[in-house]
Backbone as ProteinMPNN parsed JSONL, in Angstrom:
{"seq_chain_A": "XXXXXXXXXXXXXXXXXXXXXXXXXXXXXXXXXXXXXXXXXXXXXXXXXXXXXXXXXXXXXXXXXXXXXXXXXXXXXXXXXXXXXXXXXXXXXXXXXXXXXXXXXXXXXXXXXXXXXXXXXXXXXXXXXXXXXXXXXXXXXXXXXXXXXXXXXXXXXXXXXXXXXXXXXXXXXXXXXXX", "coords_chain_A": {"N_chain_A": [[10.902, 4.001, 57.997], [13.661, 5.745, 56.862], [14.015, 8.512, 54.572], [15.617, 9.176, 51.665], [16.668, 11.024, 51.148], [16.988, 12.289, 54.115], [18.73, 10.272, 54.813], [21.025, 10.817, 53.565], [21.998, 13.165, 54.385], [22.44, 12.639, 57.213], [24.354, 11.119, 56.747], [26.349, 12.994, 55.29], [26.253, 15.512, 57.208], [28.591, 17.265, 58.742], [30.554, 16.514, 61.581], [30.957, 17.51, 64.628], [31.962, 16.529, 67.254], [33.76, 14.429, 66.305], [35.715, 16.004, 64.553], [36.76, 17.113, 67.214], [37.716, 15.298, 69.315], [39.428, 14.201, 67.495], [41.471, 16.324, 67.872], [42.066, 16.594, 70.322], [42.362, 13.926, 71.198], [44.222, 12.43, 69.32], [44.951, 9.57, 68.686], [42.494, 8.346, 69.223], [40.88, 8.394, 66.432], [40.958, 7.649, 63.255], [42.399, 8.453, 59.991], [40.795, 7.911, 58.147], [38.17, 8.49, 59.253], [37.921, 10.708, 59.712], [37.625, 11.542, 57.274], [35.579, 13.516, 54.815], [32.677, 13.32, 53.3], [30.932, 15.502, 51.344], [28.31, 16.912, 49.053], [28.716, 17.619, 45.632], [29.512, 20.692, 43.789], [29.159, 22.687, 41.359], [31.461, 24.792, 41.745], [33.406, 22.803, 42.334], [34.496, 20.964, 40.426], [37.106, 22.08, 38.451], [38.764, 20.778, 40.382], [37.797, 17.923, 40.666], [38.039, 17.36, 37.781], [40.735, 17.227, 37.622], [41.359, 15.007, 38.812], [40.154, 13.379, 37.848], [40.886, 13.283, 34.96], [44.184, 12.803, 35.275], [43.787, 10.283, 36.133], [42.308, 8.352, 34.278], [42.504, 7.217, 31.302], [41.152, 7.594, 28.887], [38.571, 9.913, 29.803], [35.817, 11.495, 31.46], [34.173, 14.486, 30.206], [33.827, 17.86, 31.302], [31.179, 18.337, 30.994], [29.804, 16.334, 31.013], [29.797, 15.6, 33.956], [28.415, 18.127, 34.852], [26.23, 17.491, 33.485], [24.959, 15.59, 34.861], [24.594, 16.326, 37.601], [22.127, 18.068, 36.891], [20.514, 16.542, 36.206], [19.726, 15.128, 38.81], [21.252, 13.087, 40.111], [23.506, 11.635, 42.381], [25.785, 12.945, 43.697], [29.115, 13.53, 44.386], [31.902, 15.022, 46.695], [34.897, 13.914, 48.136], [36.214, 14.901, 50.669], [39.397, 16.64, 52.723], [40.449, 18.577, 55.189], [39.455, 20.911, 53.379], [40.39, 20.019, 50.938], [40.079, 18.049, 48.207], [40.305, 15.115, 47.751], [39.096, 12.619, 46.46], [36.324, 11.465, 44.387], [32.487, 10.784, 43.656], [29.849, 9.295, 41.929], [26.308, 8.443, 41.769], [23.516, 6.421, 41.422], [20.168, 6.497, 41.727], [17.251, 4.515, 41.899], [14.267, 2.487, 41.247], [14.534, 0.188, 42.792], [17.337, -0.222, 42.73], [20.643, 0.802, 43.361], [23.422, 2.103, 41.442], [26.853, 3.182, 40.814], [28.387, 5.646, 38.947], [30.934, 6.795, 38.525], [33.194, 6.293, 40.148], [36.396, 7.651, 42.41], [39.37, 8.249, 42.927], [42.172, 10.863, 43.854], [45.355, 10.601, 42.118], [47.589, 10.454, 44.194], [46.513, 9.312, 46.961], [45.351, 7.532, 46.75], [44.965, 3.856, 47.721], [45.107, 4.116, 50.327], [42.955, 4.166, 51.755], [41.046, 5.572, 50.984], [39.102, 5.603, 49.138], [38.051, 3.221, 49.99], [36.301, 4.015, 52.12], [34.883, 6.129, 50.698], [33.198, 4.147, 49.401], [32.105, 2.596, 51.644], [30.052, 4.61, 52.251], [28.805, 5.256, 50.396], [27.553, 2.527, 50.286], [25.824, 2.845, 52.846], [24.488, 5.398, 51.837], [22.784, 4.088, 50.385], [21.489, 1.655, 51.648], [18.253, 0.439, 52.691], [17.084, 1.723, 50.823], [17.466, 1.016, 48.62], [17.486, -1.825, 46.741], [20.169, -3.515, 45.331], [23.468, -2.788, 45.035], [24.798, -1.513, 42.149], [28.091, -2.069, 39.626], [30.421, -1.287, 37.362], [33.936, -2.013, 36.675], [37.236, -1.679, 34.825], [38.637, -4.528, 33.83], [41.231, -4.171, 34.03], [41.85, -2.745, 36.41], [43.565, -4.016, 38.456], [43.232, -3.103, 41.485], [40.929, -1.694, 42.27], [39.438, -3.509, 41.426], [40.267, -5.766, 43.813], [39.587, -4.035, 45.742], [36.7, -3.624, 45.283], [35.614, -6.386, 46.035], [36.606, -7.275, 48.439], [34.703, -5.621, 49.634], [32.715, -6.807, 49.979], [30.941, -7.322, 47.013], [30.065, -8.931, 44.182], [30.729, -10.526, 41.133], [29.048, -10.309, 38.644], [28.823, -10.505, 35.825], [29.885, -9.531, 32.563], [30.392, -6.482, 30.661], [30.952, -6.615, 27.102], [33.088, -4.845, 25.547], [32.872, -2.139, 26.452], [34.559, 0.594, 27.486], [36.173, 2.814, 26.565], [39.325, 2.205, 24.517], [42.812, 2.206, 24.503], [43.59, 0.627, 22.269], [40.9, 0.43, 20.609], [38.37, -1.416, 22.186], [37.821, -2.176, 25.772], [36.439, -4.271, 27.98], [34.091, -4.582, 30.862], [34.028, -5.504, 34.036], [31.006, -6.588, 35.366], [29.481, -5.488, 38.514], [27.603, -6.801, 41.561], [26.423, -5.821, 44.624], [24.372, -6.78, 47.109], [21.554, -5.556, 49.167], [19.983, -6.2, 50.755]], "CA_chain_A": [[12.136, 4.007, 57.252], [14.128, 7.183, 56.644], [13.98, 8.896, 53.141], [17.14, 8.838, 51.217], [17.787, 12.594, 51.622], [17.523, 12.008, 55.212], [20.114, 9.223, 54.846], [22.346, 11.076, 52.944], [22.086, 14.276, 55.434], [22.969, 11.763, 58.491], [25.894, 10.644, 56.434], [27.287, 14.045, 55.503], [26.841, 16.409, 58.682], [29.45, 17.696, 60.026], [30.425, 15.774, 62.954], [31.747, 18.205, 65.607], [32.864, 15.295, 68.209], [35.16, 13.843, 65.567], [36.706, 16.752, 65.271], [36.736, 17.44, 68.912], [38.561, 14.112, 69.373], [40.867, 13.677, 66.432], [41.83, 17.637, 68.487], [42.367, 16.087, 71.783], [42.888, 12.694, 71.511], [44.403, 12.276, 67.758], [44.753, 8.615, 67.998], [41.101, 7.778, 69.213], [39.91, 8.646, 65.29], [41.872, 6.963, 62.098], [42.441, 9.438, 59.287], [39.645, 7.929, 57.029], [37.578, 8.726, 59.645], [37.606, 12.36, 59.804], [36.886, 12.077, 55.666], [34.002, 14.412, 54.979], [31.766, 13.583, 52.01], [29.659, 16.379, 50.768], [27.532, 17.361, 47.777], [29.482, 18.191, 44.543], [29.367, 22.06, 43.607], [30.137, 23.454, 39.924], [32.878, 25.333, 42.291], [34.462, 21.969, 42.558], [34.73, 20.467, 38.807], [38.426, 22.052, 38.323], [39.79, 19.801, 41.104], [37.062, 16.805, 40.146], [38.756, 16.801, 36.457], [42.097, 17.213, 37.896], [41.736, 14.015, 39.116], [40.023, 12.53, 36.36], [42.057, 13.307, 33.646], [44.802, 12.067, 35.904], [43.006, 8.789, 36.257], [41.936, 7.594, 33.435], [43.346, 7.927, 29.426], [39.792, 8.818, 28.228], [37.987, 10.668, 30.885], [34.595, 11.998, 30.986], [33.941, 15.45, 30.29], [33.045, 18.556, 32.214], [29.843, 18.39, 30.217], [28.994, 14.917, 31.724], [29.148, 15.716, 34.982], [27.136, 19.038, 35.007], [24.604, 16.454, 32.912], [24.586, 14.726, 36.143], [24.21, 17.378, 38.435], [21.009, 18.436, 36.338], [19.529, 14.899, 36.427], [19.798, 14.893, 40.06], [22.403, 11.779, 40.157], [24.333, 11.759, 44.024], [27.451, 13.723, 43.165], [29.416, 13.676, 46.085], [33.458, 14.731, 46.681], [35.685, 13.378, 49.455], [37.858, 16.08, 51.052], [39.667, 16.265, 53.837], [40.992, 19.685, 55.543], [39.449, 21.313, 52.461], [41.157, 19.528, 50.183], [39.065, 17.207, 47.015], [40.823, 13.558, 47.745], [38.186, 11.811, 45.484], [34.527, 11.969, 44.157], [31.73, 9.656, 43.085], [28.796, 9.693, 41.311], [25.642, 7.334, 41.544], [21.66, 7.189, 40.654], [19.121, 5.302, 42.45], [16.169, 3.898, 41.611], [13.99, 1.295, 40.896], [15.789, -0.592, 44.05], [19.028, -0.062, 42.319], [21.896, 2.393, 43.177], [24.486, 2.139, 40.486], [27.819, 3.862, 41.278], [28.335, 5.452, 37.659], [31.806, 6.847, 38.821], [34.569, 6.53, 41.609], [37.513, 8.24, 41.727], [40.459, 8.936, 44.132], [43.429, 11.504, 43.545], [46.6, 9.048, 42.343], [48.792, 10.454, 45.156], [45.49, 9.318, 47.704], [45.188, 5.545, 46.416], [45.92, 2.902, 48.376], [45.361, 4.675, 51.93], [41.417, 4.243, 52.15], [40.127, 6.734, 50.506], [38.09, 4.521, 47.961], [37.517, 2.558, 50.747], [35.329, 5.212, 52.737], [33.786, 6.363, 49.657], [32.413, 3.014, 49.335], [30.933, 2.592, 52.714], [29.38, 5.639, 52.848], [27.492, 5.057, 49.664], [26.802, 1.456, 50.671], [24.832, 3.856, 53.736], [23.185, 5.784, 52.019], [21.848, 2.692, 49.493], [20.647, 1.362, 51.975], [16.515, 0.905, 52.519], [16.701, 2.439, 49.631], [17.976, 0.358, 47.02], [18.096, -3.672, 47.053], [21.117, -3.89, 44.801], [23.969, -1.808, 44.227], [25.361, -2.11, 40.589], [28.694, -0.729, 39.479], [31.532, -1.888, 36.387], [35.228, -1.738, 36.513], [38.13, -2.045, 34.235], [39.637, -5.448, 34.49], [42.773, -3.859, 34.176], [41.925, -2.029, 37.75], [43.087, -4.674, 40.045], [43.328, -2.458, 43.109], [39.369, -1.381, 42.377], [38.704, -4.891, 41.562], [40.496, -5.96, 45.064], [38.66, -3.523, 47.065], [34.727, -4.398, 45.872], [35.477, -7.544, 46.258], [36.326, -7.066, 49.811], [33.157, -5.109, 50.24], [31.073, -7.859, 49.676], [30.319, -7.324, 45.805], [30.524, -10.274, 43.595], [30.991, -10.44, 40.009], [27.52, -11.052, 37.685], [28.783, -10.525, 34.246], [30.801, -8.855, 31.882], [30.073, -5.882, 29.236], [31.721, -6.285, 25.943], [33.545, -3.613, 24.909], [32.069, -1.418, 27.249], [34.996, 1.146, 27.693], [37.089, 2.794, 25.156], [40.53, 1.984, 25.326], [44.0, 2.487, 23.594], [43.493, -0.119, 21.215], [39.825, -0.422, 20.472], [37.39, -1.142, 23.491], [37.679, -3.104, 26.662], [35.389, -5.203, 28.349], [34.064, -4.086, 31.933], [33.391, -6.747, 34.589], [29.814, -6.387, 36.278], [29.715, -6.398, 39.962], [26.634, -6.343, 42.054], [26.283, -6.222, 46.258], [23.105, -7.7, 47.667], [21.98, -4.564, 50.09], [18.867, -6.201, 51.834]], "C_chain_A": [[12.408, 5.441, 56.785], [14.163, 7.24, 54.993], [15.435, 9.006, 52.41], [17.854, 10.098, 51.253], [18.111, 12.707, 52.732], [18.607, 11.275, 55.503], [21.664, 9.538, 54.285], [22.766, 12.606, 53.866], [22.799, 13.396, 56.738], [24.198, 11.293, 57.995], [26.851, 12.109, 56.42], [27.115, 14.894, 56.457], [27.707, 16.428, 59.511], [29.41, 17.148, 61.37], [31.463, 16.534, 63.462], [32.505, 17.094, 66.845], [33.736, 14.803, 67.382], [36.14, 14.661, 65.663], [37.424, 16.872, 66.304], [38.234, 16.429, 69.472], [39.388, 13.764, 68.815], [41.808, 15.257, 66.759], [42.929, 16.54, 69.573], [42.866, 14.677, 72.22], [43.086, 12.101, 70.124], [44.876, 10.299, 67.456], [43.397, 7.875, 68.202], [40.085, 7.943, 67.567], [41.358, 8.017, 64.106], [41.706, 8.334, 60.893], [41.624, 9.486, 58.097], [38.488, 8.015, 58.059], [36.825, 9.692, 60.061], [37.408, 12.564, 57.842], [35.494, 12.997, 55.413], [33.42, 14.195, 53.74], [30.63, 14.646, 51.575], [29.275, 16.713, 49.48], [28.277, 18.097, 46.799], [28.882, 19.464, 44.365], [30.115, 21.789, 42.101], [31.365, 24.118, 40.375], [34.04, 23.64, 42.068], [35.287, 21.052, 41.301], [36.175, 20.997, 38.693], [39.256, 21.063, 38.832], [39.048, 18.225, 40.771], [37.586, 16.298, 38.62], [39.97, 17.062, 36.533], [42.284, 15.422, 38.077], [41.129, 12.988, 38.474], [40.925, 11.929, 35.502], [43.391, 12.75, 34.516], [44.505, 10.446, 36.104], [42.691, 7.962, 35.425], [42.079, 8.658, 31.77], [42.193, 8.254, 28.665], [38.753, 9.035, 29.746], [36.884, 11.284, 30.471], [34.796, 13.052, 31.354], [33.588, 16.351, 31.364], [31.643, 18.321, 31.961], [28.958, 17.553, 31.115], [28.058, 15.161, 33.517], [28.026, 17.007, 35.709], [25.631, 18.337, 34.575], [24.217, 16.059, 34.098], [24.01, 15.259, 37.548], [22.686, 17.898, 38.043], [19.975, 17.239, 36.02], [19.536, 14.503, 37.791], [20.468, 13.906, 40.821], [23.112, 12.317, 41.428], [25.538, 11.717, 43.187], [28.12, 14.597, 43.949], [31.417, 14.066, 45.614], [33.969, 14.241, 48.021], [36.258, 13.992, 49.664], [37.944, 15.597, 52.541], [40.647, 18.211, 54.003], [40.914, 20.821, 54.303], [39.897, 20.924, 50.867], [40.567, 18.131, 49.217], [40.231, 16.01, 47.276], [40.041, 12.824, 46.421], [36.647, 12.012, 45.342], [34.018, 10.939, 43.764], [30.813, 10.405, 42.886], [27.611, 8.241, 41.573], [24.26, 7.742, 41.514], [21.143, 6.211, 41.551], [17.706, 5.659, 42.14], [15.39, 2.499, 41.238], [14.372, -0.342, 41.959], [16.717, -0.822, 43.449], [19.581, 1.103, 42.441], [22.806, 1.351, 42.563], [25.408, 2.879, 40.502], [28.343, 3.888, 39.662], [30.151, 6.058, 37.372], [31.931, 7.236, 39.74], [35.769, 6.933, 41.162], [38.638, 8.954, 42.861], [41.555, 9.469, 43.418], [44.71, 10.301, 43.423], [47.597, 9.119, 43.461], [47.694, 9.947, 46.401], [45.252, 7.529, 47.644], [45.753, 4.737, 47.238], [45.945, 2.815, 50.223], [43.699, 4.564, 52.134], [40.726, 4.699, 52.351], [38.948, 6.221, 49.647], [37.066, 4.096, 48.5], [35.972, 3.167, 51.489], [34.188, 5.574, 51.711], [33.137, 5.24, 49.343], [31.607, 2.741, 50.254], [30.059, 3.664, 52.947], [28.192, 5.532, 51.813], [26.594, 3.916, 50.05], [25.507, 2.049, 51.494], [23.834, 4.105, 53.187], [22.192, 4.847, 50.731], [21.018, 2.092, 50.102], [19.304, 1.183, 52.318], [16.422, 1.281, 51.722], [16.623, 1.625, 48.843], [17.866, -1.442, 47.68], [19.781, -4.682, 46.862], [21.846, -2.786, 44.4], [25.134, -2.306, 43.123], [26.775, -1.15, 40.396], [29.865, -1.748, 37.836], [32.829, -1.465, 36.414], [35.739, -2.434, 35.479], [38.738, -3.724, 34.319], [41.318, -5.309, 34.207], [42.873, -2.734, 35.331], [42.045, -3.033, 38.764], [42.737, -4.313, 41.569], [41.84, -2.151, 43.335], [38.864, -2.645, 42.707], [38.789, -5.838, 42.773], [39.048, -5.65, 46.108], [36.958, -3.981, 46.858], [34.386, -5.547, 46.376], [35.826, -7.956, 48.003], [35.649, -6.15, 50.782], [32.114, -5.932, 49.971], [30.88, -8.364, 47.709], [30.994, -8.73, 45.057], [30.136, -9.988, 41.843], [29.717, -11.053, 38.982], [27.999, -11.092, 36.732], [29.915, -9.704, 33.721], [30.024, -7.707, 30.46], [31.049, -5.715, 28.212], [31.415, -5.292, 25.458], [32.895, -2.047, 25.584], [32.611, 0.228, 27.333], [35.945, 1.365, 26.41], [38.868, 3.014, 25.783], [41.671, 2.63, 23.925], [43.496, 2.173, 22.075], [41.455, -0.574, 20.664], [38.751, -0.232, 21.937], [37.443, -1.938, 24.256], [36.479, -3.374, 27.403], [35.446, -3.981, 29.893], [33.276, -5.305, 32.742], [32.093, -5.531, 35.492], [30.058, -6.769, 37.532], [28.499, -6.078, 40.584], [27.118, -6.681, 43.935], [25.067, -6.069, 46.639], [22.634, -6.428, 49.031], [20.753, -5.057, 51.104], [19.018, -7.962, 52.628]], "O_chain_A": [[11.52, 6.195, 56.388], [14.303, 6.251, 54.274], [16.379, 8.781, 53.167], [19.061, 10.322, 51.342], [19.247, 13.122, 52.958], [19.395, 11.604, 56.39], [22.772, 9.012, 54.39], [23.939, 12.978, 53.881], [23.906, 13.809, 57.085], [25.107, 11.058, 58.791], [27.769, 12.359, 57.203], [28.253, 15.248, 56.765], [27.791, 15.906, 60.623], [28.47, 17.265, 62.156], [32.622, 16.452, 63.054], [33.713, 17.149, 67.078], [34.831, 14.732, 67.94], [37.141, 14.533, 66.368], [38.648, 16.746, 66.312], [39.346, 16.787, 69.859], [40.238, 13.03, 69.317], [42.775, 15.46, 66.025], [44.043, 16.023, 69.492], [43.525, 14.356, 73.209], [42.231, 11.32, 69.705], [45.068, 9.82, 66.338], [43.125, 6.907, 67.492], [38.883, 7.685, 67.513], [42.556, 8.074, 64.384], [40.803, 9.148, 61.086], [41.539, 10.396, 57.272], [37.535, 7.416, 57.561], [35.693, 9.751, 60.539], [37.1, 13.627, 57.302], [34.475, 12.863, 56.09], [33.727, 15.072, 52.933], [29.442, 14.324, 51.556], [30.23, 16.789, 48.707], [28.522, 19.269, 47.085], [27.71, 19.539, 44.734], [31.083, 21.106, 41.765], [32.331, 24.118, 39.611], [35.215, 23.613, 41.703], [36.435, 20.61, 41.346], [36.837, 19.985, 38.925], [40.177, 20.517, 38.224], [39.858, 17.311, 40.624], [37.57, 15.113, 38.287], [40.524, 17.179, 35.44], [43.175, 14.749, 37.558], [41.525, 11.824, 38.529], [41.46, 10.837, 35.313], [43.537, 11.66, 33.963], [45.411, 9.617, 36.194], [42.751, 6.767, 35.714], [41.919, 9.806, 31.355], [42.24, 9.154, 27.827], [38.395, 8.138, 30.511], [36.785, 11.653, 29.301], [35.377, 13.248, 32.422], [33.071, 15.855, 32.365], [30.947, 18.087, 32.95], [27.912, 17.811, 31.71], [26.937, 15.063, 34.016], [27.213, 16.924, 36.629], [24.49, 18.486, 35.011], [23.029, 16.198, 34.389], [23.215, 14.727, 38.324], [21.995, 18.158, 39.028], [18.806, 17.287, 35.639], [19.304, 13.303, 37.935], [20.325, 13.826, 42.041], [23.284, 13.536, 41.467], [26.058, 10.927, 42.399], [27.967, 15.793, 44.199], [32.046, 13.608, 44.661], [33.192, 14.26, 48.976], [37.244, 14.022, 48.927], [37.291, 14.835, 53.255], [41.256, 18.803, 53.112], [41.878, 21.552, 54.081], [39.671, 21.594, 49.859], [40.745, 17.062, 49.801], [41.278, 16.343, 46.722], [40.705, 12.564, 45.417], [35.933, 12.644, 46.121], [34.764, 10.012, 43.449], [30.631, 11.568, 43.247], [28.076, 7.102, 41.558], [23.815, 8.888, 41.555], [21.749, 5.24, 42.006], [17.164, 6.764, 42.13], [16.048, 1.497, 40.959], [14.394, -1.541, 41.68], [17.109, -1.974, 43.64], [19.266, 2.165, 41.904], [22.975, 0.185, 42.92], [24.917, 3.898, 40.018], [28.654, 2.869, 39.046], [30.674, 5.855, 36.276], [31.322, 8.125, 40.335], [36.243, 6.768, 40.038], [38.546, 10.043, 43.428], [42.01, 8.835, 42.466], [44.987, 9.425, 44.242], [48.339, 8.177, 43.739], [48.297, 10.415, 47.367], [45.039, 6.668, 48.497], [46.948, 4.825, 47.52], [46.439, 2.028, 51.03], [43.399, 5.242, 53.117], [39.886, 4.693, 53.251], [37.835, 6.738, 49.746], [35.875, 4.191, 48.205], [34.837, 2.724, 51.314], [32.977, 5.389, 51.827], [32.094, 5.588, 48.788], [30.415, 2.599, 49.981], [29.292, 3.587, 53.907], [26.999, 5.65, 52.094], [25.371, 3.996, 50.171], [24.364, 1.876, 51.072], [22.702, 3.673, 53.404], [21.042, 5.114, 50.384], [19.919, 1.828, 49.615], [18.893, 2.338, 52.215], [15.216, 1.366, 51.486], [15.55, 1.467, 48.26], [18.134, -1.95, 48.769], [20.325, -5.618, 47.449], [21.377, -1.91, 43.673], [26.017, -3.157, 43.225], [26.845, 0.025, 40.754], [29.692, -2.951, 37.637], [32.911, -0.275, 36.11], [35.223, -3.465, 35.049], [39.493, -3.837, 35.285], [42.243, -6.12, 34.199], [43.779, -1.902, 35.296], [41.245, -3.193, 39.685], [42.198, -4.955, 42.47], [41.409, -2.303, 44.478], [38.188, -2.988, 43.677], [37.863, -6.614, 43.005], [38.175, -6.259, 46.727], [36.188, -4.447, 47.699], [33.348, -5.853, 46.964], [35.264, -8.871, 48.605], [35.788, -5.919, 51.983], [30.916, -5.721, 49.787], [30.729, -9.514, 47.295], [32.038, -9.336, 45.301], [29.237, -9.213, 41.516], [29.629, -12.247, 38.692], [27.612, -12.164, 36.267], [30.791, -9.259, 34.461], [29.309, -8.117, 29.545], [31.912, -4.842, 28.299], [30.364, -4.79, 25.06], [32.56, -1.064, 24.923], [31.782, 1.137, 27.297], [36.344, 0.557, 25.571], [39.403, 3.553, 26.752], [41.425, 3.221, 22.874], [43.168, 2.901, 21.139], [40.999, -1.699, 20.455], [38.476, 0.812, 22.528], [37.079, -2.983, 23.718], [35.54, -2.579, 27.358], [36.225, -3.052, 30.106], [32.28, -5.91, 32.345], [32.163, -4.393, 35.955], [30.586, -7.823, 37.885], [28.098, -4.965, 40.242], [27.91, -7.528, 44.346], [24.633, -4.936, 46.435], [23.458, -6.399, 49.945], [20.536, -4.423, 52.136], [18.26, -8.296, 53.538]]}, "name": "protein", "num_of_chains": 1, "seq": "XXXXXXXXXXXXXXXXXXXXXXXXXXXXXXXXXXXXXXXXXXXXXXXXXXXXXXXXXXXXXXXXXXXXXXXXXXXXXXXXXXXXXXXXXXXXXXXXXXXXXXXXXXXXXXXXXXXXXXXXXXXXXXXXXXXXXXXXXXXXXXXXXXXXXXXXXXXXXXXXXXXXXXXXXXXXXXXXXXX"}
């Protein structure tokens, strides 16, 4: 069984035939297919809390995610032709990866950008992890759509989990079964 850095190297390398092909024969490749996930950089945090703070009415800090970067947490962005589409964050251990944030640009939503970033972690979870854990808003139906047509199914709920306008909202639990 491959090691999880190996798994996450086989996911992000540069794939020169995609290219090659989405060149020469531009409908043999779909446009979430040429997505490129690679390893978050401190260079990239300007455009990573662009689309934060865009995203959500309390947003986590720069602070956070350098925390995360320095705890060794998979802190990945999604670009495409150079360009930061969306990012995630997740930890693994214990046979659990936990996806601690997702996050697509709001002009990017909707086109299967999320989507991608989801299978790719599913990847590299795999062998690795047994279960991957994650919590959304239940006022994100479009999130809550898509895990749910990745498999994930709904374990629980955390009260008050998230801070909201009024007070604190709940966050539904979702888990997907990875072995």
């Amino acid at each position: 069984m491959r090691g999880w850095m190996d798994k996450i190297k086989s996911v992000l390398v540069y794939d020169a035939d995609k290219e090659f092909y989405a060149r020469v024969f531009p409908e043999s490749l779909s446009r979430t297919d040429l997505l490129r996930l690679r390893t978050m950089t401190y260079a990239d945090l300007p455009a990573v809390m662009d689309i934060e703070r865009a995203n959500y009415p309390f947003p986590w800090d720069e602070d956070i995610f350098v925390d995360c970067f320095k705890v060794g947490y998979g802190c990945w962005v999604c670009e495409e032709n150079g360009k930061i589409l969306g990012y995630c964050i997740m930890t693994m251990g214990v046979g659990e990866a936990h996806i601690l944030n997702i996050s697509v640009a709001p002009d990017e939503q909707g086109q299967g950008v999320g989507r991608r970033i989801m299978e790719i972690l599913v990847e590299i979870a795999k062998g690795e992890a047994e279960t991957m854990f994650l919590e959304v808003r239940p006022s994100n139906p479009g999130a809550i759509a898509l895990y749910q047509k990745l498999g994930f199914n709904e374990i629980g709920v955390r009260k008050g989990y998230y801070p909201a306008e009024k007070g604190r909202e709940d966050a539904i639990m979702f888990a997907l079964e990875l072995i």
